[in-house]
ROKOL-465426 format. One record per residue (C-alpha): x negated, y negated, z negated; residue in one letter. Coordinates in steps of 0.2 Angstrom, whole numbers, plus 5000, padded with zeros to 4 digits. Example, Ala and Ser with C-alpha at 12.3 -4.5 7.8 and 13.67 -1.06 7.14 Angstrom:
2
493850224961A/493250054964S/
This chain:
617
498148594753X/497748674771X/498448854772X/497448904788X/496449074790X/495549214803X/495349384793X/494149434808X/492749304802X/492949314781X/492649494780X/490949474785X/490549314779X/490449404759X/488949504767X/488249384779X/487349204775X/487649154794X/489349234797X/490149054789X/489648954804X/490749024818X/492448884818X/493948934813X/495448954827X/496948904819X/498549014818X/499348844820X/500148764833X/499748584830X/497748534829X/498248374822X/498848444806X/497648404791X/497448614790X/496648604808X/496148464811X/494848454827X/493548404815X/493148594814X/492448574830X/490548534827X/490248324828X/489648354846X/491448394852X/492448294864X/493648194852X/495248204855X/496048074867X/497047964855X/495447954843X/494047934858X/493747724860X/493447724839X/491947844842X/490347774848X/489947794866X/488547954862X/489848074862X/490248054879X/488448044884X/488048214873X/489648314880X/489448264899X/487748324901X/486948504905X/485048584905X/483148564897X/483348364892X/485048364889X/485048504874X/483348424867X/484248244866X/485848314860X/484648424847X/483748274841X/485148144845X/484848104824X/483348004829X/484247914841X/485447834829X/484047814817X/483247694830X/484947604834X/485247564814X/483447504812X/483347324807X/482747264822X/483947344835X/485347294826X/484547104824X/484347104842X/486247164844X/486847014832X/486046894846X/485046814832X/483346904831X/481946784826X/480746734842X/479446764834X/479946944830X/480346954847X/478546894854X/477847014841X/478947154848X/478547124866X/476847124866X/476747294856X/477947334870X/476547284884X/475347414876X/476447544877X/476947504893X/475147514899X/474847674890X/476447734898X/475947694917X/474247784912X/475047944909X/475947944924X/474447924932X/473748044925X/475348164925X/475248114945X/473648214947X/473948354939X/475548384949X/475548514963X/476948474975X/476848324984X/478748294980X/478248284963X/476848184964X/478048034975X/479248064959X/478048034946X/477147874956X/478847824959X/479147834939X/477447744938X/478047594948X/479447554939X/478547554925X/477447424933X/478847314938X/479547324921X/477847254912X/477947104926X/479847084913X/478547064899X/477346964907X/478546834911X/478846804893X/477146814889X/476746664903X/478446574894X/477446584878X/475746564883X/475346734873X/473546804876X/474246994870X/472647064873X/471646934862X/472946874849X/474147034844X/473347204837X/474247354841X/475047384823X/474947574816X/476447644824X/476447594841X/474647674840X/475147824835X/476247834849X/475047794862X/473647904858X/474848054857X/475448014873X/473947994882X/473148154873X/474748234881X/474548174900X/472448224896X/473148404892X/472448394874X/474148494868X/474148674859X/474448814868X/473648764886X/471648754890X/470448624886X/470648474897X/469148484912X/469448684911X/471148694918X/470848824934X/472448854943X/473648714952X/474948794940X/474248754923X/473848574929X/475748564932X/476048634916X/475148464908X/476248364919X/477848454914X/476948424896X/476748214899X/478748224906X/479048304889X/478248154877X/478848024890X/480948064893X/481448034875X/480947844877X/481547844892X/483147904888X/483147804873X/482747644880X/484247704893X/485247734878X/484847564867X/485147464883X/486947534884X/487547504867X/486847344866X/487547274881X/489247334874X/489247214862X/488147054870X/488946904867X/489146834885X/489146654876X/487246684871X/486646604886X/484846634892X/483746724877X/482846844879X/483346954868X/484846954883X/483546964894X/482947114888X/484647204884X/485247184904X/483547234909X/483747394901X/485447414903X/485547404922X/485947504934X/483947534940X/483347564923X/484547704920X/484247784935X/482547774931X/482847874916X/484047984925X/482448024936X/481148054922X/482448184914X/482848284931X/480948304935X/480648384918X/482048494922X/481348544939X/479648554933X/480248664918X/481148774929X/479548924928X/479048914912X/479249064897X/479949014883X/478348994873X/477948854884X/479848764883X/479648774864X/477948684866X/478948564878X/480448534863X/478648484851X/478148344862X/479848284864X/480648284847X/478748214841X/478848084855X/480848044846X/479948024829X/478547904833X/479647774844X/480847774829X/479547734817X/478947594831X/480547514830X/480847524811X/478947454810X/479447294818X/479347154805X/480747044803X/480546884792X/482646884789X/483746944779X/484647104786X/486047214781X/485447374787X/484947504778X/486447454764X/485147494750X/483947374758X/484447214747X/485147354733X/484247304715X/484447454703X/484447334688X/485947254693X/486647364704X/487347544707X/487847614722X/489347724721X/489547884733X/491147964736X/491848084749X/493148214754X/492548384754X/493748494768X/493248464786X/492348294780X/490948394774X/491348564781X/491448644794X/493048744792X/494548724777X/494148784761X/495848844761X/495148954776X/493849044765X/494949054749X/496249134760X/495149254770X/494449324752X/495849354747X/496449454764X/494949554762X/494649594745X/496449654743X/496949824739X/497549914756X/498950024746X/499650034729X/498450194725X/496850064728X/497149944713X/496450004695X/497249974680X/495949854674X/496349724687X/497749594688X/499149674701X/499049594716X/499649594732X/499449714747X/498349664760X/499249674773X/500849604764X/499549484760X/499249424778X/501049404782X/501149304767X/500049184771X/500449164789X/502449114784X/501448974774X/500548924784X/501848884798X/502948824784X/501448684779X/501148624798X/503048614804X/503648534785X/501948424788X/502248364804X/503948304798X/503248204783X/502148124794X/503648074805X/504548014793X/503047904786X/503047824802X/505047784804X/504647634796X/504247494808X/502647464812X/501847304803X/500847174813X/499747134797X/498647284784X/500147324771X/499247424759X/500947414746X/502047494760X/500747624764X/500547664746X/502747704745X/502647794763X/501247914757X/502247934740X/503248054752X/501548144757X/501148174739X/502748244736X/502648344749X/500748414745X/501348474727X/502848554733X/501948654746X/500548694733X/501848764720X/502648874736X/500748914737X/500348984716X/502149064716X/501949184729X/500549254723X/499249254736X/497949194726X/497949314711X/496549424709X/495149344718X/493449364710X/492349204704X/490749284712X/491649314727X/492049124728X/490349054723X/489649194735X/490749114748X/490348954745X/488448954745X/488549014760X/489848884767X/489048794781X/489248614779X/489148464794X/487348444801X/486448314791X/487948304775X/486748404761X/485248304766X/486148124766X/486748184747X/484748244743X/484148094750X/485448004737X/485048104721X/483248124724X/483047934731X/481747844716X/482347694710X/484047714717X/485547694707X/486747784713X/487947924709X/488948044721X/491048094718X/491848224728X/493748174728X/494548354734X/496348444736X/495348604735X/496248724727X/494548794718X/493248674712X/492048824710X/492048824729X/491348664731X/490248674716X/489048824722X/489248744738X/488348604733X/487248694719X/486548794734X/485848624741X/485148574724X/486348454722X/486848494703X/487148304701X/488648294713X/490148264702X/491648364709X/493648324705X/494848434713X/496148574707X/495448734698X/495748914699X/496448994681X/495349144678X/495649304666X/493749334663X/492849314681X/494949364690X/496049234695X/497849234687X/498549164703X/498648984695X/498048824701X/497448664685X/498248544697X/497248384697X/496948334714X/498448384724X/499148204736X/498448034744X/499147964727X/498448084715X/496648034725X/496747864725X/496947874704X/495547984702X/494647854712X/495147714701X/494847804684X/493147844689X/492647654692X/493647624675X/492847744666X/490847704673X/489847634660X/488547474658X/488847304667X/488147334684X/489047294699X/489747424710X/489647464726X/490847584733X/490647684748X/492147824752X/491647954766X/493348034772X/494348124789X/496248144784X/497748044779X/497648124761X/496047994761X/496747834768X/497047754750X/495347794745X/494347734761X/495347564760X/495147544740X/493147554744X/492147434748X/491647534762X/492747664771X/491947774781X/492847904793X/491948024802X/493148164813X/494548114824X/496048154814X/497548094825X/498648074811X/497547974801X/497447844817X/499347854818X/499547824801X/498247704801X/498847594815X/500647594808X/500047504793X/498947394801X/497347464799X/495847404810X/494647574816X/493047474820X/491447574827X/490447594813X/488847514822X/489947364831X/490647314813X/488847294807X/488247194820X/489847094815X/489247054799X/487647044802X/487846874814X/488946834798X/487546884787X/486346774796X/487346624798X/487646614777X/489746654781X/490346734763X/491446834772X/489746954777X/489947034761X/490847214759X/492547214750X/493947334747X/495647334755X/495147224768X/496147354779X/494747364790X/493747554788X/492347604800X/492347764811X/490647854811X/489848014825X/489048114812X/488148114797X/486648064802X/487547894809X/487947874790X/486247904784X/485347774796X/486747654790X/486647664770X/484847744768X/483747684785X/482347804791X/
């Protein structure tokens, strides 16, 4: 239960399908209470400070940057961590990518490198200033100095690129869009060899600097989080090789470069010609993903987690919390909000026909004395969970009895919450309305389609909730198409389409979560193994997250840390802990393979960062 509201945004949000979006401020003191938690701030919001070295180093990227370049790579950020879970990156992050993937690699590379100092050529003269034209040559140089990298491994090989590798599919692709790009073959501008004015030549530069920053930046991007986990032990491979060249302190600036000349050069245009601009570069993001995911590799992987999945044998279990994991704001929020609004205003305003109920404005106070009762009553349990001294080693037992104290204290609060009344009289159609139009976390309804509609996948998805209405979650899902989602949580009493005020209490405490969880894996029929992943935020999730074989936490729920640590838990990166197993993978080690309460569970950015793990590109 979360008993957190703001009548200012629910009273439109029964007659607007956007009005849903806007976060929720609390009326609560504390964010770290599981009603406020700063997981209703979008994924792209700074965590907080205690939870900041478990999330991966994007977020401080996205949230330090302004202007043209830094919106389109926070925009299309999702390809980004598509291209760091491909097979290949996260191979070459292990330290055991096969040499012979590499030599393939690099000399698909050289081509695109060529193409790429081609462009700039070609960006060059179409450029106006002279300023921009010694930036874009400059660009063009380092590019050059970067193929003399490749050629060194070519010469180590005795490679002939040009005679004994093709230029696979996707790496063509990429090329001949680019090159059309910097020969002003793009919509919305003149036929190259008709391009009159100084001003539309620069305009097919600006385009060029628009396909080219995205791998730039990329490469910039990759560079860093690969260097973050090289094993200083490898010695002198070249996949180390590679990894420092575009980690260091020239190739980032490099970047850095390429992204503030689109910016200055993007400074005059409409915002026709910007929106042309955000083509190019989320099309130029698509097509070096695909490159990388195109890269063969003749070893075995763990990435994407359905890669070695057999549906025959197999079945791949989905489960996840619904309230700020998948939302944006607390269902208690909209629940609450409904109720504020739809009230009667004074005693004369209620017809016989309905259930009495209480006044609006009565209504109001009502919930804000339970709300502040829940957060301070909360903060104490969590307190008290944590008197006990903290362990040294994972002790799921003595997590189990501290949260017995949570549970207790969940259905005690929601029995405060049926007795007084505030939610009597709300109408079903109001809270499927309501939920429809609940916005959920960028990329959650698509990761759930992608499961569902996925051919020749077994799998199912559960959502384990302390919602206090499962309708609410239903229609929020049914409005995805996502009819198969199988929802437990508590359920709203009705007197034809009116609720009495009373909860079917089924879901209400960390405990009561963890047994739904169980039941369901008891309860699944046929002999296939299971694989079971759990997708949560709060404290109210940690006995599920560990019973899975793969816990997930995406937010930065303080309390959940806190708790967490006290008992031992590891918080591993979800991207470092998969380069983790997959040098264990590789080497044959047993341990490789993913197993419940091993009290290690794996933070996560976003959903997207979820997808690129368990379903690839």
């Amino acid at each position: 239960m979360r008993l957190h509201f703001s009548t200012r945004l629910i009273s439109s949000s029964l007659r607007s399908p956007r009005a849903a979006a806007v976060p929720f401020r609390s009326l609560c003191a504390d964010a770290a209470s599981p009603v406020v938690r700063s997981a209703v701030i979008p994924m792209t919001a700074a965590a907080s400070s205690s939870s900041t070295a478990a999330m991966p180093p994007i977020t401080a990227v996205i949230c330090s940057e302004e202007g043209l370049a830094a919106k389109l790579w926070i925009k299309f950020r999702r390809e980004c961590l598509f291209s760091m879970y491909s097979p290949f990156a996260v191979c070459m992050a292990a330290g055991n990518l096969k040499i012979e993937t590499f030599r393939h690699y690099i000399a698909q590379d050289a081509h695109f490198l060529k193409a790429l100092a081609q462009a700039y050529e070609l960006a060059e003269e179409c450029a106006d200033d002279d300023d921009d034209k010694l930036a874009i040559s400059d660009l063009r140089k380092n590019v050059m100095e970067e193929l003399k990298m490749h050629n060194s491994f070519v010469q180590e090989w005795g490679l002939d690129i040009d005679e004994e590798v093709s230029v696979n599919s996707a790496m063509l692709r990429y090329t001949e869009f680019l090159l059309a790009t910097a020969s002003g073959k793009v919509e919305g501008i003149k036929a190259p060899g008709m391009l009159d004015t100084p001003f539309e030549k620069t305009k097919v530069a600006t385009y060029t600097l628009g396909a080219v920053t995205p791998c730039m930046k990329l490469y910039a991007f990759l560079g860093k989080e690969l260097e973050a986990l090289l094993d200083l032990r490898e010695g002198n491979r070249p996949c180390k090789k590679w990894i420092e060249n575009y980690s260091c302190e020239g190739f980032q600036a490099s970047a850095k470069q390429t992204e503030d000349l689109l910016e200055k050069l993007s400074v005059c245009m409409t915002g026709e010609e910007l929106d042309i601009i955000e083509k190019l570069y989320q099309q130029a993001m698509k097509l070096i993903t695909e490159f990388f995911h195109a890269q063969p590799l003749g070893q075995p992987t763990i990435v994407p987690l359905i890669k070695e999945h057999n549906p025959e044998e197999d079945h791949l279990m989905i489960f996840s919390d619904f309230d700020l994991t998948c939302t944006v704001v607390d269902s208690s929020a909209i629940l609450a909000e409904i109720a504020i609004v739809t009230a009667p205003k004074s005693d004369q305003s209620q017809s016989e026909q309905q259930i009495h109920r209480m006044l609006s404005a009565d209504l109001k106070n009502t919930w804000t004395l339970l709300s502040k009762q829940y957060t301070e009553e909360y903060e104490e349990c969590i307190e008290n969970v944590l008197k006990k001294g903290k362990v040294e080693t994972f002790d799921y037992a003595g997590l189990c009895k501290a949260l017995e104290q949570l549970s207790d204290f969940e259905k005690t609060a929601n029995l405060r919450v049926i007795d007084s009344g505030v939610l009597k009289g709300l109408n079903l159609e109001d809270i499927k309305r309501a939920g429809e139009r609940l916005i959920l976390q960028d990329g959650c309804i698509n990761f759930f389609q992608k499961i569902v509609n996925k051919d020749n996948l077994s799998a199912n998805v559960h959502v384990l909730s302390y919602c206090w209405c499962g309708d609410l979650i239903r229609a929020a899902f049914f409005a995805g198409g996502l009819d198969a989602v199988k929802v437990h949580a508590n359920e709203f009493t009705f007197e034809e389409t009116i609720s009495t005020g009373k909860i079917v209490r089924k879901v209400e405490s960390p405990i009561d979560k963890a047994q739904e969880f169980k039941t369901i894996l008891q309860n699944r029929s046929g002999d296939k193994k299971s694989l079971t992943v759990y997708i949560g935020d709060s404290v109210g999730d940690l006995l599920c997250l560990l019973e899975a074989d793969i816990g997930i936490v995406v937010g930065s729920s303080s309390s959940l840390r806190r708790v967490g640590n006290h008992f031992g838990i590891s918080f591993v990166p979800l991207f470092s802990g998969i380069v983790q197993k997959q040098k264990q993978h590789t080497e044959g080690d047993s341990s490789s393979t993913w197993k419940g309460l091993s009290g290690t569970l794996y933070t996560a950015s976003s959903w997207a960062e979820v997808h690129a793990f368990i379903l690839g590109w």
